[in-house]
C-alpha distance (Angstrom), angle and dihedral (degrees) to the residues before:
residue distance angle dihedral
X1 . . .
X2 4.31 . .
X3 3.18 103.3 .
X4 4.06 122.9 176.4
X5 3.62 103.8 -53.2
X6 3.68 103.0 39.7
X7 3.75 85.1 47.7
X8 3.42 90.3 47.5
X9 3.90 96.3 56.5
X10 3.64 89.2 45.2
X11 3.57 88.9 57.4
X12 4.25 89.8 58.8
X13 3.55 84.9 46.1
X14 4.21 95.8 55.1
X15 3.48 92.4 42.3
X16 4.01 82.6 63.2
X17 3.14 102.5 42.5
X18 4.05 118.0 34.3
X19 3.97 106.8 19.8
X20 3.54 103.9 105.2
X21 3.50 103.0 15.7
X22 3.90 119.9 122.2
X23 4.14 109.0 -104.3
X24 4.20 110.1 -140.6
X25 3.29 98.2 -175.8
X26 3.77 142.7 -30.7
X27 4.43 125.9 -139.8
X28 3.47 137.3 -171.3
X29 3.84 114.7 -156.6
X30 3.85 98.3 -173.4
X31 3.62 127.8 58.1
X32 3.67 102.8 -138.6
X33 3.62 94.4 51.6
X34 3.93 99.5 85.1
X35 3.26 115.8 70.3
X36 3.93 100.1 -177.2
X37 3.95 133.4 46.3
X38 3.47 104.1 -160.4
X39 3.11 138.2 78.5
X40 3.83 72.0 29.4
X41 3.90 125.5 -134.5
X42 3.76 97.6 -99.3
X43 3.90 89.2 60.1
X44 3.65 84.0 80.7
X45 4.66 83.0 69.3
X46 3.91 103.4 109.5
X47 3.44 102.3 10.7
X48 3.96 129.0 102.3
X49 3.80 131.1 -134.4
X50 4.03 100.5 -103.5
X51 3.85 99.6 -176.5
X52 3.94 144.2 -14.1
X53 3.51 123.3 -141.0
X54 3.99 125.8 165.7
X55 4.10 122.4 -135.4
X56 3.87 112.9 -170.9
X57 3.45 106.9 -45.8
X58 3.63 93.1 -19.5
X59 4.08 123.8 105.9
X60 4.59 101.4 -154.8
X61 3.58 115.8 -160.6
X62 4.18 113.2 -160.9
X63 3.28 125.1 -151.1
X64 3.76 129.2 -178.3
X65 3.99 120.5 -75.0
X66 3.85 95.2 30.1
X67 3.94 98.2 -60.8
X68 3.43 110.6 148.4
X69 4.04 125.4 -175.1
X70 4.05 110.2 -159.4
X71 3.72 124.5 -170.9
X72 3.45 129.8 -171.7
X73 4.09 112.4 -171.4
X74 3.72 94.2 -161.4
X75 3.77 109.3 177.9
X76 3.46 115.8 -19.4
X77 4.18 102.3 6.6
X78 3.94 120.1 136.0
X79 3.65 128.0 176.6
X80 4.12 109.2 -135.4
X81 3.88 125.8 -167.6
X82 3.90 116.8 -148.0
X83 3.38 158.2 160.9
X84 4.55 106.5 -82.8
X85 3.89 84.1 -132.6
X86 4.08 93.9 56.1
X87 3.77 117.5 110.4
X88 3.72 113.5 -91.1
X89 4.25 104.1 -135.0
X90 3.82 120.5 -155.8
X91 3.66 80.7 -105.5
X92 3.79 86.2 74.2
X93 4.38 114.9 94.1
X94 3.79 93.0 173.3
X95 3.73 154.3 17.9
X96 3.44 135.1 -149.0
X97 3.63 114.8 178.1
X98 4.03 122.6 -168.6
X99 3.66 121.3 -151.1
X100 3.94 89.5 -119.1
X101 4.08 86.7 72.8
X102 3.57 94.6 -100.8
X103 3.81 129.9 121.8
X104 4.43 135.3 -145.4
X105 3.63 97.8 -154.2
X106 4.06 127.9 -174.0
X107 3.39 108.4 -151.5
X108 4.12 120.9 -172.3
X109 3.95 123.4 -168.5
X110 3.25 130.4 -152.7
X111 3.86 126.6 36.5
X112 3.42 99.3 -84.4
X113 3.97 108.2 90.3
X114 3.60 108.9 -151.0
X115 3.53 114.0 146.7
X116 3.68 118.4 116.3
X117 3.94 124.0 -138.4
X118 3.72 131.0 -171.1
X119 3.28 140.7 -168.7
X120 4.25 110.4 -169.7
X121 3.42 139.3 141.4
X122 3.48 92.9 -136.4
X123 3.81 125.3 35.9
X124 3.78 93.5 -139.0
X125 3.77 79.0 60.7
X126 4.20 87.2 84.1
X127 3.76 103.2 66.2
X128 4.01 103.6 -132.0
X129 3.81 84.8 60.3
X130 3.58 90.0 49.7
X131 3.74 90.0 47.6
X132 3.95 100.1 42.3
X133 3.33 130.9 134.7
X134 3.87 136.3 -137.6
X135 4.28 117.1 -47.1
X136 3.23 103.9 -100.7
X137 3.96 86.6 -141.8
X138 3.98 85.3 45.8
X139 4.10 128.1 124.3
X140 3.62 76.3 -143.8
X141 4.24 97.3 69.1
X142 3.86 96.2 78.2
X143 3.48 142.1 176.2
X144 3.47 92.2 -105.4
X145 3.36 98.8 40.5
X146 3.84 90.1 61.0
X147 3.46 88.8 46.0
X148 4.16 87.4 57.7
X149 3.71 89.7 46.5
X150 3.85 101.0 46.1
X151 4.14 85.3 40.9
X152 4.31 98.0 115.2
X153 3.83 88.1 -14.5
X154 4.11 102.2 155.2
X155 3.95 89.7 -166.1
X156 3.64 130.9 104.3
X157 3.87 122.4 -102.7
X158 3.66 93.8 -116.6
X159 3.91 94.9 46.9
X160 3.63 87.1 43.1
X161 4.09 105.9 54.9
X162 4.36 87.3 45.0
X163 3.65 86.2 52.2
X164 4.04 92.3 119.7
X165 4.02 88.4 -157.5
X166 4.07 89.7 51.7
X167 3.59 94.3 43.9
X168 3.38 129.6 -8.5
X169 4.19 130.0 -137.9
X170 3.57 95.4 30.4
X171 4.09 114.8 119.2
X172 3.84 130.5 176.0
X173 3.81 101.5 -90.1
X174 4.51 87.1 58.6
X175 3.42 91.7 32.7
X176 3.96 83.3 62.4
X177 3.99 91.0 47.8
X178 3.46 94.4 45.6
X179 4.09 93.3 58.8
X180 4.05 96.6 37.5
X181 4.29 77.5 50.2
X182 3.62 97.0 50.4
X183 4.18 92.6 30.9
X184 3.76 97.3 -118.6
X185 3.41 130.6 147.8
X186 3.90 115.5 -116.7
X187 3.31 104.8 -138.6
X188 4.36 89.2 39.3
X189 3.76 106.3 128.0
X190 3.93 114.8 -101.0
X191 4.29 88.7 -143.7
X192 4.66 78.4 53.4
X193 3.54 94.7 64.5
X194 3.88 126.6 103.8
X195 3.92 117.7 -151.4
X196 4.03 92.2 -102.7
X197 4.43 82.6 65.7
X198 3.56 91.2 43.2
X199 4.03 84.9 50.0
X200 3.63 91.7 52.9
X201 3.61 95.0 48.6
X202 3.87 101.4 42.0
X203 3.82 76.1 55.1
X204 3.72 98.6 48.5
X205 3.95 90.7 49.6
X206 3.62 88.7 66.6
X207 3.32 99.1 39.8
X208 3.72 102.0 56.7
X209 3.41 95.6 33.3
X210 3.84 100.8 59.7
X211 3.88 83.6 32.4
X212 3.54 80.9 59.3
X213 3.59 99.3 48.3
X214 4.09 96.1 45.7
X215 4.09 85.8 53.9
X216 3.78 97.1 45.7
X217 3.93 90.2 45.2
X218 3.97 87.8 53.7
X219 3.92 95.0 53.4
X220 3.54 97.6 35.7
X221 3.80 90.9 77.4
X222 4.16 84.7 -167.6
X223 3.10 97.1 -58.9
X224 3.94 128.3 130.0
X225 4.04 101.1 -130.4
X226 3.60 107.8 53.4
X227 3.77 117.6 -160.0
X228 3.99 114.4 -72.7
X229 3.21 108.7 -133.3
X230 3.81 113.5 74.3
X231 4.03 95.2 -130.4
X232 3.91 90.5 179.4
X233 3.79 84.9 56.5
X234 4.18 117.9 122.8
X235 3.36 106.3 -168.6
X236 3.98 103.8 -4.2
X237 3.79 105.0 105.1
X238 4.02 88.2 -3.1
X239 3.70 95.8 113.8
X240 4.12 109.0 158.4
X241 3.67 85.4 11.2
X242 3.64 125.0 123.8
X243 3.60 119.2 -99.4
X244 4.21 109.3 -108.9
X245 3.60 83.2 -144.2
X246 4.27 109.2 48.5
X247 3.95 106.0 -4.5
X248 4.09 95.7 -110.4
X249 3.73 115.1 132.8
X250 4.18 114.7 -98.7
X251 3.79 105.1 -115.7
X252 3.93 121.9 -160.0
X253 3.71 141.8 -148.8
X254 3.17 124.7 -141.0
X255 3.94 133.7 -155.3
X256 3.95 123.8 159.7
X257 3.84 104.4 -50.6
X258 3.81 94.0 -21.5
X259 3.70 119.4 98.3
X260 3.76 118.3 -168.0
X261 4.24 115.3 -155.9
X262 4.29 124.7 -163.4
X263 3.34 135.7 151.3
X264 3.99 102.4 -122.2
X265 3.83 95.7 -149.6
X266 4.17 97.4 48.5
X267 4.00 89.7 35.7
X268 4.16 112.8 24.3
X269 3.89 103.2 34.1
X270 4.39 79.7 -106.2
X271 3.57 97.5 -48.2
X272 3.93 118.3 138.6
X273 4.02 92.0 -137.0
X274 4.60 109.1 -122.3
X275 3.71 100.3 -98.6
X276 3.39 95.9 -117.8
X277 3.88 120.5 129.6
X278 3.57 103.4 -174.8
X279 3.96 83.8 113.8
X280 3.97 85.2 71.1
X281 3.95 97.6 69.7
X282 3.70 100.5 33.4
């Protein structure tokens, strides 16, 4: 899944390519996709991209009298430039054709159909924009505003910094980084923490999220699908591995299609954490 930086980068890299440029027409091959009805979809004819700007997980493209197209990848979501006359595949959920005889496709694959579409005049029109939390990247996500949240808070840390409506942008695969970074265990309880943790992991956030951003720039080349495997990555996808940090091997939980990486030494005082995810829908 895109989470913050790689949706950051392909923000840079829409603002280069598709502001300004004529729209033709715009499609949507599968039903589910849209998740508005008016303004409708073909309101986007005639008009040009004006600016992109990201919210949470969300990428919002502007357009001129208050037209606003918002995309949410989810899972398996990629945003493909191309030729008009190129094939469309079944993998393809929508079209948007420029007048220059070039396309901005989403393409999803798999056969689950999760990516979510609007069409709104205002972005807080979508309701997990409306409901978002603090930028993760944001002056605004302080030390002490942490230290408010995680005040009482019976959830663990994990759970707690992907919590969209805490802070938004961060997914499971950063929200791993961001604890092996600031050496804290991921199933720790947010209400357990003393302000020197919270420190560490305000400081983490920023750390491996611009890290983040600087590495996925660098690979991207300009182009809108960056590589998928996070190759900068020290525990994410590192299972068996040795830890960059102390030499242990990164363990993993595992729960339904999420996958939860640590280095026991550097995060659970050399426990192997019960593989039990419960913890993840509480």
């Amino acid at each position: 899944m895109p989470e913050l930086p790689e949706l950051e980068v392909m923000r840079e890299i829409l603002t280069e390519t598709v502001v300004d440029r004529p729209i033709d027409g715009a499609r949507a091959f599968h039903p589910g996709l849209l998740k508005t009805f008016d303004p409708p979809l073909d309101a986007l004819s005639g008009r040009t991209f004006e600016s992109v700007s990201r919210r949470g997980k969300h990428l919002i493209l502007r357009l001129a009298d208050d037209l606003h197209l918002v995309l949410h990848l989810m899972l398996a979501g990629r945003l493909v430039p191309c030729k008009s006359d190129t094939k469309v595949t079944k993998a393809t959920g929508l079209v948007i054709r420029f007048a220059d005889g070039e396309d901005l496709r989403l393409v999803e694959n798999g056969t689950q159909r999760r990516v979510r579409v609007h069409v709104v005049t205002d972005p807080n029109d979508v309701p997990a924009i409306a409901s978002a939390g603090v930028e993760a990247l944001s002056d605004e996500l302080t030390i002490d505003l942490l230290v408010d949240a995680f005040d009482g808070l019976r959830r663990q840390a994990k759970k707690a910094i992907t919590d969209q409506r805490l802070i938004a942008g961060i997914g499971s695969a950063y929200a791993d980084e961001i604890l092996f970074d600031a050496k804290l265990s991921p199933i720790r309880y947010a209400s357990t923490m003393e302000r020197g943790e919270i420190e560490r992991l305000h400081r983490s956030i920023g750390t491996v999220l611009r890290g983040a951003i600087e590495e996925i720039r660098a690979s991207s080349d300009g182009k809108l699908v960056p590589p998928h495997k996070r190759e900068f990555a020290k525990v994410v996808d590192r299972t068996g591995q040795p830890c960059p940090a102390c030499g242990a091997r990164i363990a993993e939980i595992r729960y339904a299609q999420t996958r939860t990486y640590y280095c026991p030494d550097c995060q659970a005082s050399g426990k192997t954490l019960p593989d039990r995810r419960s913890w993840l829908t509480r």
